[in-house]
C-alpha positions in Angstrom: 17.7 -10.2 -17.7 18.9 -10.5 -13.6 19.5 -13.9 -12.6 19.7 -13.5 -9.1 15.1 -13.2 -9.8 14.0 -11.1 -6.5 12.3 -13.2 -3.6 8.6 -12.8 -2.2 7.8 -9.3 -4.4 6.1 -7.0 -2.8 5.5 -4.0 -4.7 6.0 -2.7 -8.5 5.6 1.0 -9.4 5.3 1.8 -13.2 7.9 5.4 -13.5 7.0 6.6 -16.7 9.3 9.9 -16.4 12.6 7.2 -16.2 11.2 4.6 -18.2 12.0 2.0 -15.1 9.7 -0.5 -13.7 10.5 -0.3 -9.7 10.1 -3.5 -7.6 9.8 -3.6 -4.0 11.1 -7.0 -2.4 12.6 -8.8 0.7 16.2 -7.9 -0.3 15.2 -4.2 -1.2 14.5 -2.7 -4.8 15.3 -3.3 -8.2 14.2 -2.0 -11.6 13.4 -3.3 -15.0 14.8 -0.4 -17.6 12.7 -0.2 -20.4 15.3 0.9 -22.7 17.9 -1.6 -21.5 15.7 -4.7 -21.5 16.6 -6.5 -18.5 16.2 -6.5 -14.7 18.6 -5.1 -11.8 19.1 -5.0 -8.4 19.6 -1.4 -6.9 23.3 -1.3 -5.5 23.0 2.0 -3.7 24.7 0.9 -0.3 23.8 3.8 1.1 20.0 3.3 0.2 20.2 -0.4 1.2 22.1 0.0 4.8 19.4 2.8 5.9 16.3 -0.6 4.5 18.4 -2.8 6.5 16.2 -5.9 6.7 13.4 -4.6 6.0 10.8 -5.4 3.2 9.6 -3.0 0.8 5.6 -2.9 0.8 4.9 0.4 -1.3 5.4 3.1 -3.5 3.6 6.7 -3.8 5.5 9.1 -6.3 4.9 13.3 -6.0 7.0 16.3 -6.8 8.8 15.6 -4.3 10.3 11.9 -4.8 9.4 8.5 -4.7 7.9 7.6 -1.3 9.0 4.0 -0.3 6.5 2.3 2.4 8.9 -0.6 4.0 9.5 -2.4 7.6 11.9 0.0 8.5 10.1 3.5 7.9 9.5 5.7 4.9 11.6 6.5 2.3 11.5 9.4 -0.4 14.1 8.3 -2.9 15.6 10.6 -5.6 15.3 9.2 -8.3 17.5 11.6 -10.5 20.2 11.2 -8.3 19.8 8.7 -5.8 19.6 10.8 -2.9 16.8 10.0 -0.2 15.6 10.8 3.2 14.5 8.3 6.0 12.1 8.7 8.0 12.3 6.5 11.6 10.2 6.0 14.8 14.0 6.7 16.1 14.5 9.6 13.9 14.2 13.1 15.7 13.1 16.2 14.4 12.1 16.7 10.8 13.0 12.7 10.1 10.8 11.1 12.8 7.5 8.9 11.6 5.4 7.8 14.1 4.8 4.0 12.2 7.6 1.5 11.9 5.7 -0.4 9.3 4.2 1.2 6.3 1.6 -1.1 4.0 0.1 1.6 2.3 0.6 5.4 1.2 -2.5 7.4 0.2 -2.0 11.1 -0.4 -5.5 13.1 0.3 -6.5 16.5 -1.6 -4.9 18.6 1.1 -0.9 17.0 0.2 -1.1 14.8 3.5 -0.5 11.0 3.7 -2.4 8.2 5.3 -0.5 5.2 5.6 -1.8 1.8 6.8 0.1 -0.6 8.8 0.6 -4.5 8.8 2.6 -4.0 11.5 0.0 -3.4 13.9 -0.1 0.2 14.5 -3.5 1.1 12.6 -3.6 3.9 10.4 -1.6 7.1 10.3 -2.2 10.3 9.3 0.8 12.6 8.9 1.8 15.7 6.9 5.8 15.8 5.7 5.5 19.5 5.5 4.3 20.4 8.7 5.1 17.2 10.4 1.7 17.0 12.2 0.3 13.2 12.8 -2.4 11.1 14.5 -2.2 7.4 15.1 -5.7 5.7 14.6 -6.1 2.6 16.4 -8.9 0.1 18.1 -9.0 2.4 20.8 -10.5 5.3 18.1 -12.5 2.9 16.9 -10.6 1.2 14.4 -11.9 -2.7 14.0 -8.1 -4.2 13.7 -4.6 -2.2 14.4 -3.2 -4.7 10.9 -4.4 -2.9 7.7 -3.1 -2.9 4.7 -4.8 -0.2 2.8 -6.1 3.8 2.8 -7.6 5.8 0.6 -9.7 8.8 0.6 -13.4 9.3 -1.1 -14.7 12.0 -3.0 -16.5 13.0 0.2 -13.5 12.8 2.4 -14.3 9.6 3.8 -11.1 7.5 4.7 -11.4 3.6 4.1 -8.6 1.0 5.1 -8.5 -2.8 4.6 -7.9 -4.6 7.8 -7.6 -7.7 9.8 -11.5 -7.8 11.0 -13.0 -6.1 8.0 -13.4 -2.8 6.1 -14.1 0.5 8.1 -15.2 4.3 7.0 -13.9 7.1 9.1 -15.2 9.9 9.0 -12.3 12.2 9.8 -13.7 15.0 10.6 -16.0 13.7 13.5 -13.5 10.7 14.1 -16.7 8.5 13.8 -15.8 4.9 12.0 -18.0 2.1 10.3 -17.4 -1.3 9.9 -18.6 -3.4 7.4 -18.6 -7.6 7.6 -19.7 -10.5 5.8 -23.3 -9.7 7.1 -22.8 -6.2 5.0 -21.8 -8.3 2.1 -17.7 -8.3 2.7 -16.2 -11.9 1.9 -14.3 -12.2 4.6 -13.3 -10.2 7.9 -9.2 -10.6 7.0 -8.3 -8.3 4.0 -5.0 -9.2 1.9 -1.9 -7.0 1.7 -1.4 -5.7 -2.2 -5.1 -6.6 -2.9 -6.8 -3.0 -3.4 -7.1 -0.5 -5.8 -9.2 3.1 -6.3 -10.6 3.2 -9.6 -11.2 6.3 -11.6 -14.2 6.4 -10.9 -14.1 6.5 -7.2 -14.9 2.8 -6.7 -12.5 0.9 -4.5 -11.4 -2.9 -4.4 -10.2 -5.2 -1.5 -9.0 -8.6 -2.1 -9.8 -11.1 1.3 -9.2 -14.6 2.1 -12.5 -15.7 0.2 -12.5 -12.9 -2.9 -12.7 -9.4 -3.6 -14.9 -6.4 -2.0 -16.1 -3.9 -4.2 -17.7 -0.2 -2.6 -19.1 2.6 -4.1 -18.8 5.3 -2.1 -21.5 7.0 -3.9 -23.9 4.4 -3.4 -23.1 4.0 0.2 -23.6 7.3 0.5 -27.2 7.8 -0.4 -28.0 4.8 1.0 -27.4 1.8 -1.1 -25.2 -1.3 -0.9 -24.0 -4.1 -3.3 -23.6 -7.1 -1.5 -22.7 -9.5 -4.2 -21.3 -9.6 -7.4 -20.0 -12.2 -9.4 -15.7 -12.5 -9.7 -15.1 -13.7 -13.3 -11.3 -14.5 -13.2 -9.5 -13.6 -16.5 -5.9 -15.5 -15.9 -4.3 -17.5 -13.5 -0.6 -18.3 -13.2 1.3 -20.6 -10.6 4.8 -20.8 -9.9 6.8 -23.9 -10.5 9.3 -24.0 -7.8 11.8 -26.5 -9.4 12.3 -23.7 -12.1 11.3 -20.4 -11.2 8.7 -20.3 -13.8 5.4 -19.1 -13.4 3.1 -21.6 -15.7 -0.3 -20.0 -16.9 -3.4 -22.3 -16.1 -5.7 -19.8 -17.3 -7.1 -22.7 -19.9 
């Protein structure tokens, strides 16, 4: 158990391989261990001085390390022996990113990321091997420079989340579509944390009035679901005289 109970979570990331539970939050990371039982901050200074203020939004894990999406850059954190990289708008040479903000991390079939931005700065594509990028933004054809989420189709369509509704690129001919309430979307302003690709292919983004459901596939020949019914399954609320979150599912 950690006393000192995290502020304004942003993230968790289930690491299997360490039996941790990582949480992202406004005063960095910390990590329930499994086989200790209880919840602590990470203390590496040297990890925490390079975040600096900044709020931890996302994790993507590959062979090479756990990529951290904050305020302050991206981080790939070592894991096995706490060694990480940073990489900074005011970084130069193999450590310079483009995007100051990082929502989201999506790594497409070829090993490059795509990274969304709350920050404003509209989606990024950028390889850490070769250190190529391309900044997506309105002027591309992007409906809103805020997103919060990327991810990549099986027909190598890219979709993000964003402030004024959910857009396709096709990135290939750099073409994007946009799809609003009149397409069946909830709402125009999407909700950081609230997406997910399922196995099979489908994707998820929680708005301001419920959640978005597309199938590529279906889009794809032709066919769109504009409604469906959101059954909720649980529903907790926290009580802030005693940090407790108090189920009202019943």
């Amino acid at each position: 158990y950690y006393s000192g109970r995290p502020t304004a979570n942003r993230a968790i990331y289930f690491d299997y391989s360490h039996d941790k539970v990582w949480i992202g939050h406004r005063k960095g990371l910390s990590f329930l261990d499994e086989k200790i039982g209880y919840l602590q901050q990470l203390s590496d200074s040297a990890f925490l001085n390079a975040l600096g203020p900044g709020v931890v939004h996302c994790f993507h894990a590959n062979k090479e390390g756990l990529w951290i999406g904050t305020t302050n850059g991206i981080f790939c954190y070592h894991i096995d022996n706490g060694s990480f990289e940073h990489y900074h708008p005011s970084n130069e040479g193999k450590y310079f990113c483009p995007n100051l903000v990082i929502s989201h991390i999506h790594e497409d079939k070829n090993g490059a990321f795509w990274m969304a931005s709350k920050g404003g700065e509209g989606i990024l594509y950028w390889n850490p091997a070769t250190k190529a990028y391309k900044k997506y933004t309105t002027q591309d054809g992007l409906p809103h420079n805020v997103t919060y989420a990327v991810y990549e189709d099986e027909f190598g369509y890219i979709w993000s989340s964003t402030n004024f509704g959910i857009c396709r690129m096709n990135p290939v001919e750099q073409i994007f579509n946009i799809y609003l309430p009149k397409d069946g979307v909830p709402h125009v302003e999407s909700n950081l944390l609230s997406h997910f690709q399922a196995a099979d292919g489908r994707l998820y983004f929680g708005g301001l009035n419920g959640v978005a459901t597309v199938s590529p596939s279906a889009i794809q020949s032709g066919g769109i679901t504009k409604h469906a019914r959101l059954q909720p399954v649980s529903f907790e609320l926290l009580d802030k005289r005693t940090g407790d979150y108090i189920d009202y599912s019943a």
